[in-house]
Structures are given as structure tokens and as C-alpha cells.
C-alpha positions in Angstrom: -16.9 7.6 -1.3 -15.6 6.2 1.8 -11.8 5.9 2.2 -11.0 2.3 3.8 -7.2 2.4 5.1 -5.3 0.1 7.5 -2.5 0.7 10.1 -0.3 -2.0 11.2 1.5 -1.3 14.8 5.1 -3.1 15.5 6.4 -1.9 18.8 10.6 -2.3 19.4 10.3 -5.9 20.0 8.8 -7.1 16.7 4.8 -7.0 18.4 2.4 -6.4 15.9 -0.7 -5.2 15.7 -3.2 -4.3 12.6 -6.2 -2.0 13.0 -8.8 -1.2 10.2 -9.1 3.0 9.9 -12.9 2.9 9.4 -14.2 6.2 11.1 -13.1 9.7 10.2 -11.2 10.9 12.7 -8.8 8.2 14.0 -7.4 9.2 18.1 -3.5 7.4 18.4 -1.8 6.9 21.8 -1.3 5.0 25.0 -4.5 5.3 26.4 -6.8 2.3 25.9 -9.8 4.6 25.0 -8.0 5.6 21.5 -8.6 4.3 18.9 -5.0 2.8 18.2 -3.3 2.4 21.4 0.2 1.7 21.5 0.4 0.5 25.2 3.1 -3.1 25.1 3.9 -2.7 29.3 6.9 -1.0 28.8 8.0 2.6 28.8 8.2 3.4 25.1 7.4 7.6 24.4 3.7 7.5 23.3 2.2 9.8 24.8 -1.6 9.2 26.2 -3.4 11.4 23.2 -0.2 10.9 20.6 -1.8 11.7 17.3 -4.9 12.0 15.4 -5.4 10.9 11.8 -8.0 12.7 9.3 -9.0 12.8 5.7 -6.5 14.5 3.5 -8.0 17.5 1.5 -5.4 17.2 -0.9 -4.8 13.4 -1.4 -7.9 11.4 -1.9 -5.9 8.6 -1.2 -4.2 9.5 1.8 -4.6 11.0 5.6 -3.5 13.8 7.1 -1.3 13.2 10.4 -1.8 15.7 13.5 0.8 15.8 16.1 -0.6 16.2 19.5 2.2 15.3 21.6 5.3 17.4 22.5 7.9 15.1 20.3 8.4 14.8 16.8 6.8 12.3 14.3 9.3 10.8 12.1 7.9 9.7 8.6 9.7 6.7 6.4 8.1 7.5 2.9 7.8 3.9 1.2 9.4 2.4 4.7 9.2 -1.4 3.7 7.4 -3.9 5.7 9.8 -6.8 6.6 11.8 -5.0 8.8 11.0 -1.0 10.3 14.0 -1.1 12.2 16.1 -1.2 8.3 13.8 1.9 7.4 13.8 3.3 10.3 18.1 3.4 10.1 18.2 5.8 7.1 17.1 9.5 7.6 13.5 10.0 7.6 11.7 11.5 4.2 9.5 13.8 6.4 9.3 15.5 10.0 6.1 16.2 11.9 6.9 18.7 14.7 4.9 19.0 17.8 1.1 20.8 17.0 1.4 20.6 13.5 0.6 17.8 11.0 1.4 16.0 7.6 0.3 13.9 4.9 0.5 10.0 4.9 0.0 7.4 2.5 -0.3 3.9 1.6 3.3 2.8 2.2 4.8 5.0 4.4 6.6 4.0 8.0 5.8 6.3 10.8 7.7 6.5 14.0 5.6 7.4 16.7 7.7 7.1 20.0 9.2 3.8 20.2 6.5 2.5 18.0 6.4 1.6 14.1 3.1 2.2 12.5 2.8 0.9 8.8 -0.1 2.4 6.7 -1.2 0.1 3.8 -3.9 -1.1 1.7 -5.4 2.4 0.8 -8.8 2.8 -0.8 -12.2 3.6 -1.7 -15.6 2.2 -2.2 -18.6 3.4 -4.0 -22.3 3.7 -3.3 -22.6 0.8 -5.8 -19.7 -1.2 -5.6 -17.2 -3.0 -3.1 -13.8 -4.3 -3.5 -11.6 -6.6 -1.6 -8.5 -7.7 -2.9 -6.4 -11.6 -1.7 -2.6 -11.9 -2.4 -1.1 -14.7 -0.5 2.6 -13.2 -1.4 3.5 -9.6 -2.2 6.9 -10.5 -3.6 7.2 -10.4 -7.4 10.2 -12.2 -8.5 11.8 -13.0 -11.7 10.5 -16.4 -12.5 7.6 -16.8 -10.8 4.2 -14.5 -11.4 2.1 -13.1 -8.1 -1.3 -14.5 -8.1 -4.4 -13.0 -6.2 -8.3 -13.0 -6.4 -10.2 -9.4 -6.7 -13.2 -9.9 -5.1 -16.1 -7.1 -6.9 -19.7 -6.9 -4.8 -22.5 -5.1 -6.6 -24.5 -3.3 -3.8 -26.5 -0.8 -6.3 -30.0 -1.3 -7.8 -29.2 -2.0 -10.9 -29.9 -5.5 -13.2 -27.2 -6.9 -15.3 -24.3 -4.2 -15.0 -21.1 -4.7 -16.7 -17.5 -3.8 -14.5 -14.5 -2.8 -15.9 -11.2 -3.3 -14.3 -8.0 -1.3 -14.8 -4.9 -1.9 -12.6 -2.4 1.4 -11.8 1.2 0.4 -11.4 2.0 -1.9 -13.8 2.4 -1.7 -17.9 -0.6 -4.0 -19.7 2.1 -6.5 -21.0 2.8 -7.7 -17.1 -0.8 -8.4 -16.1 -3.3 -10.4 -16.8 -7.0 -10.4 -15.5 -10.2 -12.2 -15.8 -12.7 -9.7 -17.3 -15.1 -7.6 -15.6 -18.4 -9.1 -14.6 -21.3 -8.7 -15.4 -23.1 -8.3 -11.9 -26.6 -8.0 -10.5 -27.5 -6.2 -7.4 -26.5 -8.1 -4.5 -24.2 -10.4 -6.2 -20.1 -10.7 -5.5 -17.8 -12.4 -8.6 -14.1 -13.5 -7.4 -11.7 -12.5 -10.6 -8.6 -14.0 -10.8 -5.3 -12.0 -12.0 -1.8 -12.6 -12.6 1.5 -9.9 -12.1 4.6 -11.1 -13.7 7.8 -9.5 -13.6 8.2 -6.9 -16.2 12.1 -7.7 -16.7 13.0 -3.9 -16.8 13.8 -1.2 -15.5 10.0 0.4 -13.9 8.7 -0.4 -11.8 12.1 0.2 -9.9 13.1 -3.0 -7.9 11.8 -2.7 -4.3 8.2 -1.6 -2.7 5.7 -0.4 -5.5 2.0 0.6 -4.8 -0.7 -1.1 -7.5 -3.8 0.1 -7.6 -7.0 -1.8 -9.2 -9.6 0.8 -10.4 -13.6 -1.2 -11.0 -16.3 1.0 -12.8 -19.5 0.6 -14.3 -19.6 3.7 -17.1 -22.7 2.7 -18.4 -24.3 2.2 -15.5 -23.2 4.1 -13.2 -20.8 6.5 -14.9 -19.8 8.9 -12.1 -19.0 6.0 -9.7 -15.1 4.5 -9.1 -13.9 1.9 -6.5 -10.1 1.5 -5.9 -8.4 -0.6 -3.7 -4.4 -0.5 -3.5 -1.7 -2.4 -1.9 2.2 -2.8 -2.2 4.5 -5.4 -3.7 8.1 -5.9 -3.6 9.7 -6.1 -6.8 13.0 -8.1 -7.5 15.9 -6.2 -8.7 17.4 -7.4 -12.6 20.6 -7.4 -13.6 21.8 -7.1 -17.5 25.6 -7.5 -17.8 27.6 -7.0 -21.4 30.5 -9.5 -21.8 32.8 -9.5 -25.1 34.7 -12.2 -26.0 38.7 -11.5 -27.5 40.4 -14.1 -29.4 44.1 -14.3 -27.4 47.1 -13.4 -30.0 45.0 -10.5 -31.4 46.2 -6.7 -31.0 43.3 -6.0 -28.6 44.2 -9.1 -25.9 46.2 -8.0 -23.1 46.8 -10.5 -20.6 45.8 -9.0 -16.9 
């Protein structure tokens, strides 16, 4: 399976730039032949071969992050996407020093000179299936359920296979999805699904990753696509209030 990952670049002044991780070692720094450059005009501490990014060997859903330069990489595990510079205020989760590395993944803020690099979306796809997942808004709130289309492309051989869907992240009683196709080879269904708030305490309020899991067991039974993104959960409050008749022994004014 080939890991599909993206990396969204926000310099100091708010610039931002998104580039798809599709080859499997990824070069990061200030000259134009990398393959994420972090070059805005100005003097900002990348230096000209900053980083390299690789498969992890112990996360199949994240990278592994090689320092190449002489200053340290500051990771923001879970970092938050609206605004780096919020993140990036707290103490960092994780420290990269010169000529060593660490693990990434989907979520995590990484400080890379003056630069803010955002890894999302995380994922895999099969030899015989091909996900691609359309949320116009990542922020589930209280009273009013996130909608989004999971699109599902059959590229095996196989006539008249039957997907299965399972999302990661969220209890059964929040979600609701279309049911798995039934696919032949060559053919792409769009699948509709609805997140709605789960009114307590987990997911915890703030950025959670969900992951949608499509399968074939029948047909293909060793084969698994995932792909994964992050939402914003609103916080809930629950308050207690008891109510005292005045003129009883337990009323005290003040």
C-alpha cells in the first residue's frame, strides 16, 4: 500500500502553501530543487537542504522526520490549524535536534525555521481500491451535524464486489453512512455520511483525527484503504443547579 499524506506550509506572515507527499523520500528546504521549499523573500532560518521526510517503520500511518540542518525542529503534536502561531506559543510536545530524526503524524505542527508546516489527511490506498474523502467544514458543533461525500474507486479486476465502510474516531451512535457499494472494476460510487456531535465527554472538545477504513473481505480479503483527516470538536458544558425555597433552614441569603 502506498501512504498518501499532505503538508501544508504557513510562513510568519500567514502565506500558505499545500503540497501532496506522493514520493518516498520527501527533500524540505530553501532551495527550489526540494521538494517543499520554504523560500517567501525574506530571511526566515531554513536552511537550503532543511529536512527530509520518510516512511515510518513503526507507524504505518505516519513519517519519520530527519533533521539535516544545524537547528532544532520543534514539533506541536495535535498543533491546530486556524492559527500556528497559538500552537506554536505553548511548549512544544517533541524536539528534533540537529542529525537526528522523529516521528510525525496526521495533525501535528512542525516548526521548521520561521516556517509552520501542518501535516494532515494521512492515508493509504490499496491495489484494488481508492479513497478520496470532501468535507466542506471540519468543525463539528453542537447543533448542527458535519456532512461530507466519501468517494470509493474500484481499480481491481474483479465483477460485482461488495465494500464495507467503518469510520475510527467516533462511537456508531454519532455517524451515519450510506452503505458500501457494490462496485465493478473501474467504477467510483460517492457515499454520503453524517458526524453529529456526540454530546459527551470523548471525543474531547478540540482537534480529533477520524479515520474511514473501506474493505472488500470477500473479495479481496487481505486488502484495506484508509483515508484520515481532523475535525474540531465543540466543547459541552453540563451545569447542576438546585433550587431552595427561601424561609427554609438551608437558605442563607449571600
Amino acid at each position: 500500500m502506498a501512504q498518501e499524506s499532505r503538508i501544508e506550509a504557513i510562513n510568519k506572515f500567514g502565506w500558505r502553501k499545500e503540497y501532496v507527499l506522493d514520493k518516498p523520500i520527501i527533500q524540505i528546504g530553501r532551495d527550489a530543487r526540494n521538494d517543499v521549499v520554504l523560500e517567501d523573500g525574506f530571511e526566515n532560518g531554513v536552511a537550503p537542504r532543511h529536512a527530509q521526510l520518510l516512511p515510518s517503520s513503526v507507524n504505518a500511518q505516519g513519517l519519520r522526520l530527519v533533521n539535516l540542518s544545524e537547528k532544532d525542529i520543534l514539533i506541536y503534536g495535535q498543533g491546530g490549524k486556524a492559527d500556528p502561531s497559538v500552537a506554536m506559543a505553548q511548549p512544544p510536545t517533541a524536539t528534533i535536534t540537529p542529525r537526528s530524526s522523529g516521528e510525525v503524524a496526521s495533525g501535528d505542527l512542525v516548526k521548521v525555521g520561521d516556517f509552520a508546516l501542518l501535516f494532515q489527511g494521512g492515508g493509504s490506498n490499496s491495489e484494488v481500491v481508492k479513497l478520496s474523502l470532501d468535507m466542506p467544514s471540519k468543525a463539528l458543533t453542537l447543533d448542527r451535524p458535519l456532512t461530507g461525500v466519501l468517494t470509493i474507486q474500484h481499480v481491481g479486476n474483479k465483477a460485482a464486489v461488495q465494500f464495507k465502510i467503518e469510520l475510527e474516531g467516533l462511537d456508531p451512535d454519532s455517524v451515519e453512512i450510506g452503505p458500501g457499494p457494490v462496485l465493478f472494476p473501474n467504477a467510483e460510487k460517492q457515499v454520503t455520511f453524517r458526524l453529529m456531535h456526540p454530546k459527551r465527554p470523548y471525543p474531547p472538545a478540540g482537534p480529533n483525527q477520524i479515520t474511514f477504513h473501506v474493505s472488500a473481505p470477500d473479495a479481496y480479503p487481505d486488502e484495506r484503504a484508509t483515508v484520515s483527516t481532523e475535525i474540531d470538536v465543540a466543547p459541552i458544558y453540563r451545569h447542576k443547579m438546585r433550587v431552595v425555597v427561601m424561609d427554609t433552614p438551608n437558605y442563607k441569603l449571600g
